[in-house]
N, C-alpha and C positions, 0 to 999 in steps of 0.2 A: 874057685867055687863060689857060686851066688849064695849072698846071706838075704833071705830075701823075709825072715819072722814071720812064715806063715802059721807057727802057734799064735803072733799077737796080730798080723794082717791077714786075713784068710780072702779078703776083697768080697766074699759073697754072703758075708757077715761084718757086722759092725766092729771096729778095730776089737780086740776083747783088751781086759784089762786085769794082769795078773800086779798081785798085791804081797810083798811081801813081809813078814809076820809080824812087823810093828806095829800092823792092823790093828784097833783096837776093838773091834765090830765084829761080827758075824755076816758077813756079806752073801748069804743063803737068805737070812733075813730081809732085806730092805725091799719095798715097795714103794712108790708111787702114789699120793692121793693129787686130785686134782679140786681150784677154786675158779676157772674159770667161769661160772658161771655165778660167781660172789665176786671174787677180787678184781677179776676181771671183764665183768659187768660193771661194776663203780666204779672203774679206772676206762672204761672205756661208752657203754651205751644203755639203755634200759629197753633186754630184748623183750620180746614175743616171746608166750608160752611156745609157739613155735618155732622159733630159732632156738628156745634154750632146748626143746628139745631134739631137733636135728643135731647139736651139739654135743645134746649128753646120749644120744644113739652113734657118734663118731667114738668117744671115748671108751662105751663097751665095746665098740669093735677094736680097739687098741687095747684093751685092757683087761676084757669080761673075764678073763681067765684070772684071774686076780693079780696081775699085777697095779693094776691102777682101782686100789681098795676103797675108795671114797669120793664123792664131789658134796663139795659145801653148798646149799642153797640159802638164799633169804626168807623170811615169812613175811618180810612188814608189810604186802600191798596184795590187792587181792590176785594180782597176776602173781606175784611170787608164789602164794600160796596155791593156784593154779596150776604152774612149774611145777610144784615139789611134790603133788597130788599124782600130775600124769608121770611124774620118772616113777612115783613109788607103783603109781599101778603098772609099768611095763614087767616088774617083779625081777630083774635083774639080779643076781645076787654083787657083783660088782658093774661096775661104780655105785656102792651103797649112797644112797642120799642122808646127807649130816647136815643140822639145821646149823645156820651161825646166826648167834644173837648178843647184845649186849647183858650185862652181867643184871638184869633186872628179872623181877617176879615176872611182870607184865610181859615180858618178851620170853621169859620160859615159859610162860600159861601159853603161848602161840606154840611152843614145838608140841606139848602136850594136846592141843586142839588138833595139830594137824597128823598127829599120830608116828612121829619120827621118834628114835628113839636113841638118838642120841645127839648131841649138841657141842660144836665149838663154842664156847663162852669167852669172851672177849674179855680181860682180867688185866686192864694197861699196868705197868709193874714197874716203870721207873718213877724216879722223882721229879722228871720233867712233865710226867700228868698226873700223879698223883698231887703236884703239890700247883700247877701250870694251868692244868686241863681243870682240875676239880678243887681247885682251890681247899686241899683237907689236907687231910695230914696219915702217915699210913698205917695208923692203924685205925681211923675210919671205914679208911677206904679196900682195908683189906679182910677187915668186918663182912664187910657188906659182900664183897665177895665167896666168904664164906657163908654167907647165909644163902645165899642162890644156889652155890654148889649143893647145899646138904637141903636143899628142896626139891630140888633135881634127884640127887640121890635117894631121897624117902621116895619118889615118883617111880625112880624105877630106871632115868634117863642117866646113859652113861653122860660126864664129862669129859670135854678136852680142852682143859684149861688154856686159854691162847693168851701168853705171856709178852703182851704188848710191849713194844722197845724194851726187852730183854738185853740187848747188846748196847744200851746204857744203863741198865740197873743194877744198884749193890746185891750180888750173888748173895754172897754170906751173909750176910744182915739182914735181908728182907726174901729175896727170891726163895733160897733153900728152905727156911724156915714153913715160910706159906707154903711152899710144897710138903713141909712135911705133915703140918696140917689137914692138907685136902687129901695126902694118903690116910690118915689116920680114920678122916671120914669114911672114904672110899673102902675100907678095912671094914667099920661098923658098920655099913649097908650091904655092903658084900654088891657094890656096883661096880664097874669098872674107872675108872682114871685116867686120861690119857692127858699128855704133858703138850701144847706145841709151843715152840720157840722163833718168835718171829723176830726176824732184823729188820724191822720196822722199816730206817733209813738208809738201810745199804751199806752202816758202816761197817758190818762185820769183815775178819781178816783170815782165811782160811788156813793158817799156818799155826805152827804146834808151838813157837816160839812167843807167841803173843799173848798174853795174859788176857782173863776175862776183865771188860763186859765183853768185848771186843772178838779176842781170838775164840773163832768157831771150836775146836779141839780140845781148846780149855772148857770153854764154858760147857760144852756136853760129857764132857770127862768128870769135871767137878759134879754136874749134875745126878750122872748116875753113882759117882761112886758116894755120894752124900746122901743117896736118897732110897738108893736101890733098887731104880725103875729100872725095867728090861728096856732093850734097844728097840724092840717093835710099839712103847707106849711113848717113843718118844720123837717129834714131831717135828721139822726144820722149814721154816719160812722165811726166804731170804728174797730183798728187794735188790733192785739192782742200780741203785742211783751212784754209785761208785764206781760200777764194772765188774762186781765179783760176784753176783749169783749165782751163776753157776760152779765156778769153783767153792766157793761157802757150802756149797747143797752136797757136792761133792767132798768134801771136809767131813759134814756133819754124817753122812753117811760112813765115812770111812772111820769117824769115832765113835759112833753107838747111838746116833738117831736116823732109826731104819727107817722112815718116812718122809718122804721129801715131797713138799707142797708146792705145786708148780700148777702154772696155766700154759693152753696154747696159747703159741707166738708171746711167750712172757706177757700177756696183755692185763693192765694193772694202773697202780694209783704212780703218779708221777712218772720215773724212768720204766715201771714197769717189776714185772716178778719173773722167776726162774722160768726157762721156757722149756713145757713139755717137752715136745719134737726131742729136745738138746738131751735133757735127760734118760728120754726113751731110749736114744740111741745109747748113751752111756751105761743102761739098765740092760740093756743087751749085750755087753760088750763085757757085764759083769756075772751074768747070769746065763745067757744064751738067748734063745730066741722060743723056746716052750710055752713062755708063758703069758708073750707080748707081742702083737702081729704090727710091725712095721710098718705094712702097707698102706694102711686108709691116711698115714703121716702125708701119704701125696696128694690128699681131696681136701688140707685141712685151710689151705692157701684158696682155692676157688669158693669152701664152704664163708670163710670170711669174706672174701672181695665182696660175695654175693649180697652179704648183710652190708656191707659199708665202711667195710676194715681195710685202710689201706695198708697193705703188708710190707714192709720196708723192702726194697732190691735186695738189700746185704746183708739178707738177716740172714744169723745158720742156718742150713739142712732146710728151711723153707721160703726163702727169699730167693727170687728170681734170678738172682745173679749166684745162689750159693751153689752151683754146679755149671756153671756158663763161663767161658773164656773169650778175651778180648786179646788178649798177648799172643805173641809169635810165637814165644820160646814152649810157652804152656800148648797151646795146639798145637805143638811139635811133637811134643812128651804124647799127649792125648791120641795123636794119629799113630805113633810107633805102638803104643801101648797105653790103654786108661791108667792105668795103676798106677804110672809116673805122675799123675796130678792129681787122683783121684782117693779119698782114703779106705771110700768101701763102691760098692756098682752100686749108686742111687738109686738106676733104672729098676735091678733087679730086687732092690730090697721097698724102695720108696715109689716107686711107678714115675720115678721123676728122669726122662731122659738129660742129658749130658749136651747142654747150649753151647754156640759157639756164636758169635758177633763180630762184624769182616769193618776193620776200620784201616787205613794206612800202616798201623802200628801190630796187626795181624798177621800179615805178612803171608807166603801162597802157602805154608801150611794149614793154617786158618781155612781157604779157600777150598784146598782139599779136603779137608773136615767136613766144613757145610755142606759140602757137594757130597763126600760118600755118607752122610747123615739122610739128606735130600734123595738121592738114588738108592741108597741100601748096596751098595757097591765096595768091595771092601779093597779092589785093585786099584784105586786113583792113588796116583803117585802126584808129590805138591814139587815134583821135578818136570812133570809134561809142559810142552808147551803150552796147551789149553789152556790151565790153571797161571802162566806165567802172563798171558791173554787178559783172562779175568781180573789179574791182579793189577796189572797195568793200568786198566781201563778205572778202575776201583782208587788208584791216585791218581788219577788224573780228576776222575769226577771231586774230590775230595778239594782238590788243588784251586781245579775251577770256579768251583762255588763257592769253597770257605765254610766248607760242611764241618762239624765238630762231631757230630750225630754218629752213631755205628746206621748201618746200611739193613733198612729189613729185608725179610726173606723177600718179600716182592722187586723188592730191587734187586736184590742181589740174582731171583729167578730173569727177571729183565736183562742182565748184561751176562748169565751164565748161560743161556738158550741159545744163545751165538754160536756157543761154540759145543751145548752138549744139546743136540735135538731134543732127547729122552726129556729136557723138562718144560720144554714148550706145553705138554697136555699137562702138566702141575698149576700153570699160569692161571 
């Protein structure tokens, strides 16, 4: 009998992913906000009112239905302000526009001008810049941060406290405390509070066993259960100069920070931040597909190249190679059956078809592939002569020249015409 987990692989859905009760989250709760157009504007270029908003018109189409509840914008230049003018006037209800600023009067008197009404405040929290970056000492320095907050809050303007290298700071001694602080405010204005948790440097560790600043699990566990914030006011930003953002994001979800802050293509400061695309899919996999449309995940690669983003080959679910095969044994699986190599139909959820690249090391199933991809023919057998032809000719040309290169579709139309008439009018 075939065990084939069509409860967890269904292939015309994103794997789903069933959690069993050690969960310490509410996973009905978690959403998605996005800072591409912050973190990943100053980790990567300084767009056009124009780009940022082709951008943030991609994101409601992924998201408008609220999965994807927020995007961060700038105020400090008059293009930013620009930006955050024409998203507010498209009147969207998601990706609501949330101002980020540093923890100054002067830069909250800008969300106030520009009529947002709500603000990530940038609140660095370890001793590496409270004592490094600002040369003071922390309870100067967390002074001052409470004085911004409860100006903000007499305003009117919710905060979301963004708790700068968190994953090196003393929890219990300075973090919780100052949190419990800016509740006490947020209590006496009757404003909202929202917590985010950034892993500034990537070194967080998404495992239960690891003690804070460090392990994700912990640090969010301590947090709520010290503080008493619900799982939707609490906010997870992890970099990825280590390799773990997205399992950190996935961590932090799975212990009681329902908000995971992410850009497309992880685009960001240094290695970069959690990559939309990654999560999206993983938000479908936990939730369904209700609430969050897959599709425009396939325009999100050409909307970049267009600006000047080169998109890595190998990057997940939107790099040119994250659905393309070069291997024999892999286009073998692919030609009997996608599912053998594939974890969900890309085509059908991402508009992304299913590549294949013809090198010596291809082998004629390969050959059959590109061909019944090429023809829309689902009878080539990688057993005919024809294709035994192609393949032939395919090392030999390789042999000849000392080609290392895969073979583009032009080539490969040049030495298949021989033998299939039908693609001579493709040429």
């Amino acid at each position: 009998m075939d065990r084939l987990f069509r409860d967890v692989f269904p292939f015309t859905e994103p794997p789903r992913v069933k959690v069993v009760n050690w969960a310490k989250t509410v996973l009905s709760k978690i959403y998605l906000t996005d800072t591409t157009l912050r973190d990943g504007q100053q980790g990567w270029k300084y767009l056009s009112v124009e780009e940022g908003l082709e951008i943030y018109e991609l994101l409601h189409e992924i998201g408008g239905k609220g999965s994807i509840r927020s995007t961060e914008v700038f105020l400090y230049t008059g293009r930013d302000r620009a930006l955050a003018k024409a998203i507010m006037e498209k009147g969207y209800e998601y990706p609501k526009p949330v101002a980020w600023i540093r923890a100054s009067l002067q830069d909250l008197n800008l969300v106030s001008e520009t009529g947002l009404d709500e603000a990530v405040v940038l609140m660095s929290i370890s001793d590496y810049h409270i004592v490094y970056k600002f040369n003071s000492t922390r309870d100067v320095v967390i002074g001052k941060y409470i004085s911004v907050a409860e100006e903000a809050f007499k305003r009117g303007i919710k905060v979301k406290a963004s708790l700068e290298d968190v994953t090196r700071a003393d929890l219990d001694n300075v973090v919780i405390p100052f949190l419990q602080k800016l509740i006490n405010l947020s209590e006496k204005y009757g404003v909202q509070l929202k917590v985010k948790l950034p892993d500034t440097l990537g070194v967080g560790m998404p495992f239960e066993f690891v003690p804070p600043p460090r392990g994700i699990p912990a640090l969010v566990t301590r947090i709520r259960e010290k503080t008493g914030l619900p799982e939707e006011d609490i906010e997870f930003h992890g970099h990825n100069d280590l390799g773990l953002a997205v399992a950190n994001h996935l961590a932090a979800w799975f212990y009681g920070a329902a908000s995971s802050n992410v850009t497309l293509l992880g685009i960001g400061e240094r290695a970069g931040n959690c990559p939309l695309e990654v999560m999206a899919i993983h938000y479908a996999g936990i939730k369904g597909l209700s609430d969050i449309n897959l599709k425009p995940l396939g325009r999100v690669r050409e909307l970049f190249e267009k600006m000047g983003y080169r998109v890595p080959d190998h990057l997940p679910i939107l790099g040119k190679n994250a659905f393309k095969t070069k291997a024999g044994i892999h286009a073998d699986g692919l030609l009997k059956n996608p599912e053998v190599y594939l974890p969900f139909d890309p085509y059908y959820l991402l508009g992304i078809p299913v590549g294949v690249e013809i090198t010596p090391h291809s082998g004629r199933a390969a050959v059959a592939l590109w061909l019944k991809q090429v023809l829309g023919e689902d009878s080539i057998s990688k057993d005919s002569q024809a294709i035994q032809q192609i393949f032939d000719e395919v090392v030999q040309l390789f042999e000849k020249t000392g080609r290392t290169q895969p073979l583009t579709d032009e080539e490969m139309l040049e030495i298949a015409s021989k033998y299939y008439p039908k693609l001579r009018e493709k040429r």
